[in-house]
C-alpha positions in Angstrom: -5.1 64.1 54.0 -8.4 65.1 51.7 -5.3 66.4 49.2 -3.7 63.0 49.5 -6.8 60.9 49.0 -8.0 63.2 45.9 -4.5 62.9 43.8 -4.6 59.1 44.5 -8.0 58.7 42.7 -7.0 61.0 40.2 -4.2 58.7 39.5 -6.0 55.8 39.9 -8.7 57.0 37.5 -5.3 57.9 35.0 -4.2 54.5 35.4 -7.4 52.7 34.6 -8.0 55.2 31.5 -4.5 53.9 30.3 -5.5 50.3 30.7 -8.9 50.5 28.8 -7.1 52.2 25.9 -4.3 50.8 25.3 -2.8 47.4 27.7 -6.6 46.2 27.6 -6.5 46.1 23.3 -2.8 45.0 23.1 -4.1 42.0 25.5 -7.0 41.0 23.3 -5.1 41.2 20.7 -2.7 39.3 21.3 -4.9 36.5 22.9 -6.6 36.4 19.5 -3.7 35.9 17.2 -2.2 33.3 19.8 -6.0 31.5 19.1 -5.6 31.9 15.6 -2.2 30.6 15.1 -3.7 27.3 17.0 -6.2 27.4 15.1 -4.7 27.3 11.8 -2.2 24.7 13.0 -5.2 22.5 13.8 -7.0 23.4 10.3 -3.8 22.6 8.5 -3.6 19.4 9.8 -6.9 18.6 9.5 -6.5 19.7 6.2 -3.7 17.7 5.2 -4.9 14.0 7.2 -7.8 14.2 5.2 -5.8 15.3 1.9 -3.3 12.3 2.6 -6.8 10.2 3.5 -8.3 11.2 0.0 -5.0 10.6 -1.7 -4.6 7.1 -0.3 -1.7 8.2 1.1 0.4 8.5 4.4 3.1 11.1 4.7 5.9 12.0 7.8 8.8 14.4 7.8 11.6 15.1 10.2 13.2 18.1 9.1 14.2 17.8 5.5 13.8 13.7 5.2 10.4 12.5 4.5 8.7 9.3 3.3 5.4 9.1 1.7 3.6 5.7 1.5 0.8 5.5 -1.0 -1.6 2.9 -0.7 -3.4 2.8 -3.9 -0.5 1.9 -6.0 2.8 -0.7 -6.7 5.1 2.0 -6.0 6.4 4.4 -3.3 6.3 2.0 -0.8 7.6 3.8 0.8 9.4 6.3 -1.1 12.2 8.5 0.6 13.0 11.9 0.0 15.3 14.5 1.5 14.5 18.4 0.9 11.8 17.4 -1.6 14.2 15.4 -3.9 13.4 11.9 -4.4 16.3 9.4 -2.9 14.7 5.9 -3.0 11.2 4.0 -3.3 10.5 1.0 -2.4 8.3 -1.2 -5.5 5.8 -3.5 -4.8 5.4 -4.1 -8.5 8.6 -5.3 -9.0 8.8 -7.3 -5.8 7.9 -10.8 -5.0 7.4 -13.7 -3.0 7.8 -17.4 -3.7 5.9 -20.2 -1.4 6.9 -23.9 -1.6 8.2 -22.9 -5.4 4.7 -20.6 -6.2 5.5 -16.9 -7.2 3.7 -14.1 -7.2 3.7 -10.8 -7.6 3.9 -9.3 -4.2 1.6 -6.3 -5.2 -1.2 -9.3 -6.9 -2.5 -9.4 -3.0 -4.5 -8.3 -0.4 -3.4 -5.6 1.6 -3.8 -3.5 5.0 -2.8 0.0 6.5 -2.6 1.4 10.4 -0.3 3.8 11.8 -0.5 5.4 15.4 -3.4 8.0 15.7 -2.9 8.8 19.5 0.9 10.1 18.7 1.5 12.6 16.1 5.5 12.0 16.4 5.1 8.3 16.2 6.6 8.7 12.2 5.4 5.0 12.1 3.4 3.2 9.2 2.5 -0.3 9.2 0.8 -2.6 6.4 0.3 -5.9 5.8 0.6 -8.0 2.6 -1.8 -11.2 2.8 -1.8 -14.2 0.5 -2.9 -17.8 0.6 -1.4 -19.1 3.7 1.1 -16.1 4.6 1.0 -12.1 5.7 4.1 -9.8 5.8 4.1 -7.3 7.7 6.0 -4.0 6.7 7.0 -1.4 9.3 8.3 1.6 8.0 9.9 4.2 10.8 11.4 7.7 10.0 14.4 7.4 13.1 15.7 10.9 12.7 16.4 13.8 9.6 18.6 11.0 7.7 17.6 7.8 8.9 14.9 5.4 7.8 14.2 2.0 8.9 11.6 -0.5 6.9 11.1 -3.5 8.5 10.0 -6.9 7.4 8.6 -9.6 9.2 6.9 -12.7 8.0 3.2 -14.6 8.9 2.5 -18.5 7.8 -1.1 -19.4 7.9 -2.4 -23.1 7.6 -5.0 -24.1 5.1 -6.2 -26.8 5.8 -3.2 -29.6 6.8 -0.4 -28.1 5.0 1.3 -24.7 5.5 4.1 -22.9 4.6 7.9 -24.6 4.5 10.4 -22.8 2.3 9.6 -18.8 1.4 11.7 -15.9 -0.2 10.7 -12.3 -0.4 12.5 -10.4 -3.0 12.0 -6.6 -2.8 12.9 -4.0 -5.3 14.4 -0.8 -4.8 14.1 1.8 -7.8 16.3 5.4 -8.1 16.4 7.3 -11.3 20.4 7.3 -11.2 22.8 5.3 -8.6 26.3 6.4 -9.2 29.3 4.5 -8.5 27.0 2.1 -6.5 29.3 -0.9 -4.2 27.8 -3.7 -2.5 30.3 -5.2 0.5 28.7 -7.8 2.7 24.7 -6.5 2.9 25.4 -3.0 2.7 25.2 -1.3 -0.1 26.6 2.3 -0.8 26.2 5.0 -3.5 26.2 8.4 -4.8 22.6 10.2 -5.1 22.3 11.7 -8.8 19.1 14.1 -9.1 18.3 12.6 -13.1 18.7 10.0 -15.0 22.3 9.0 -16.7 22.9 6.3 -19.3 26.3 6.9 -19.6 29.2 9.3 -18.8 31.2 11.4 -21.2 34.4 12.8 -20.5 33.6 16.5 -19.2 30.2 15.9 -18.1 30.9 14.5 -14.3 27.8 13.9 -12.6 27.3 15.9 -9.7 25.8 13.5 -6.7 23.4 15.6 -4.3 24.1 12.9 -1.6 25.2 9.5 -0.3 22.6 6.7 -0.2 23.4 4.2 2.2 21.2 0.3 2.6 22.3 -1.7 5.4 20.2 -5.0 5.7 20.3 -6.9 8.6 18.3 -9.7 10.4 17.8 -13.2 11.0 16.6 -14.4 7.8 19.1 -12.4 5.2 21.2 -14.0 3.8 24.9 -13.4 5.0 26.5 -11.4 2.1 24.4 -11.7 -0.5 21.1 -10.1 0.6 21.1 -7.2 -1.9 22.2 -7.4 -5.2 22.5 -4.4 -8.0 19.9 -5.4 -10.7 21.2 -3.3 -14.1 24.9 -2.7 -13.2 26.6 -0.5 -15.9 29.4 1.1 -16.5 31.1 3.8 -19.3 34.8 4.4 -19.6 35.6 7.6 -20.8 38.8 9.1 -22.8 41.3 8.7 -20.2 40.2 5.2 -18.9 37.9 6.5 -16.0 35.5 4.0 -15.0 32.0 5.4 -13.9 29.2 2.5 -12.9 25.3 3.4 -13.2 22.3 1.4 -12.0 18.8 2.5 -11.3 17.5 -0.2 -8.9 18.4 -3.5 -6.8 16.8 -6.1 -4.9 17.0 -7.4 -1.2 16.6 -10.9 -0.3 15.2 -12.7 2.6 14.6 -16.2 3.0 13.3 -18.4 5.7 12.4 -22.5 6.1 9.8 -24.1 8.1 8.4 -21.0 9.9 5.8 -21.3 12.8 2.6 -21.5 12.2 0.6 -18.4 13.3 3.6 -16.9 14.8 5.0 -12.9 14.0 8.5 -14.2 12.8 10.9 -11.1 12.0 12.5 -11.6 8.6 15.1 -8.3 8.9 15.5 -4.9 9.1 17.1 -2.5 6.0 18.5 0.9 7.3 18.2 3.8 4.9 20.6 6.6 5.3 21.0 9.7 3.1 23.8 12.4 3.8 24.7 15.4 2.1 26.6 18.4 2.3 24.1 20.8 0.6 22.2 23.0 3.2 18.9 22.7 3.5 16.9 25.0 1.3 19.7 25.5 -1.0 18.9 24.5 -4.6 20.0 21.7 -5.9 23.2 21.7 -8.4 22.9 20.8 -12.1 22.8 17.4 -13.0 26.9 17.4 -14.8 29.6 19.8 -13.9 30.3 22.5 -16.4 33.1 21.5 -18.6 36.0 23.9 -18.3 36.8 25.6 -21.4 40.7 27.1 -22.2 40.8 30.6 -22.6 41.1 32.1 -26.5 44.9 32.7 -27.2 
């Protein structure tokens, strides 16, 4: 019994040696990295909200499609990207809006900014355009790794007894290089080039990274014509291929005699982007590589 009751202790004593050397440490250890991987996560996004709040700018991703939206300028707004290669931005510049025959500049206003703070995986921004007697509103939403939606919806204000009858927003879209782009109906389809092209020579084929796809859609666009390609051209090389180019185009809506003080949707366009390189692959050269005939 006294024999018993001694080699118990001594492995008891054993056992607790083993766990103060060696499980203990490893425990600690590992409770501290787990700490400082959350830790750094939390820096690191810290870091980045208040780099994207000095920069003016808001920024979502959903594995390799993005969209940045920056605030303090005409452009990118938003501007799409997929695996860090620009696809499409939106241009406030270029854009416009015309009230009771007025135009202006869609970008000559006042403007606002809010997004969802209380969910990280909202991938929602919202701003606001405000002029004399009318506010759009702009939501821009990252749906999935190739889909974005942007929103429009239109706002007329009185001042004093009149207000707003006839209105048309016209917003520009700008790629460096849209190849063999199509319009059918209010979608519009095209081949992604990474550069820009003037023209194409016979050997040089351009070498898409991906498939840009615009669907608009909504009450107030127009059936059929709501985009339109705004520099269409086209080369014809040696053998009578036809290759089209453009580098931006414009989506229309238009509405009459809308409510007063009333959120009126105006539509919806659907960005999609596909391609068949993997992700994290490089992307190709801009043109094929000519094939040359072997020496006789």
């Amino acid at each position: 019994m006294f024999k018993t009751r001694m080699l118990t202790d001594r492995l008891n004593v054993r056992l607790y040696r083993l766990v103060r050397k060696f499980i203990t440490p490893v425990v600690l250890l590992a409770g501290l990295l787990l700490l400082a991987v959350f830790h750094f996560k939390g820096v690191l996004a810290t870091t980045q909200a208040q780099d994207d709040l000095f920069r003016g700018q808001k920024a979502y991703s959903l594995g390799p499609l993005g969209f940045d939206f920056v605030e303090n300028a005409g452009t990118n707004r938003p501007a799409i990207s997929y695996n860090g290669t620009d696809v499409l931005a939106y241009v406030d510049w270029n854009s416009s809006i015309a009230v009771d025959g007025h135009l202006a500049n869609l970008w000559d206003n006042f403007h606002g900014y809010d997004f969802d703070r209380t969910n990280a995986d909202a991938r929602q921004f919202f701003a606001t355009t405000s002029g004399d007697g009318w506010q759009v509103v702009e939501v821009v939403t990252l749906v999935d790794a190739h889909t974005v939606t942007v929103h429009y919806a239109f706002v007329a204000r009185p001042v004093g007894a009149a207000e707003p009858h006839q209105v048309t927003l016209r917003i520009a879209h700008l790629h460096r290089t849209l190849y063999q782009p199509t319009v059918q109906g209010n979608t519009l389809t095209a081949e992604v080039l990474p550069t820009s092209f003037q023209s194409v020579s016979f050997g040089h084929t351009p070498s898409p990274i991906g498939t840009l796809r615009v669907v608009v859609s909504g009450p107030q666009a127009p059936a059929g014509t709501a985009i339109s390609l705004d520099d269409l051209h086209g080369t014809v090389d040696a053998r009578g291929a036809q290759f089209g180019l453009a580098n931006s185009f414009t989506t229309t809506y238009s509405i009459t005699n809308p409510q007063v003080n009333r959120l009126v949707p105006l539509g919806t366009e659907t960005v999609t982007f596909t391609t068949a390189i993997a992700a994290g692959t490089p992307i190709p050269a801009p043109v094929s590589t000519p094939a040359v005939a072997p020496l006789p």
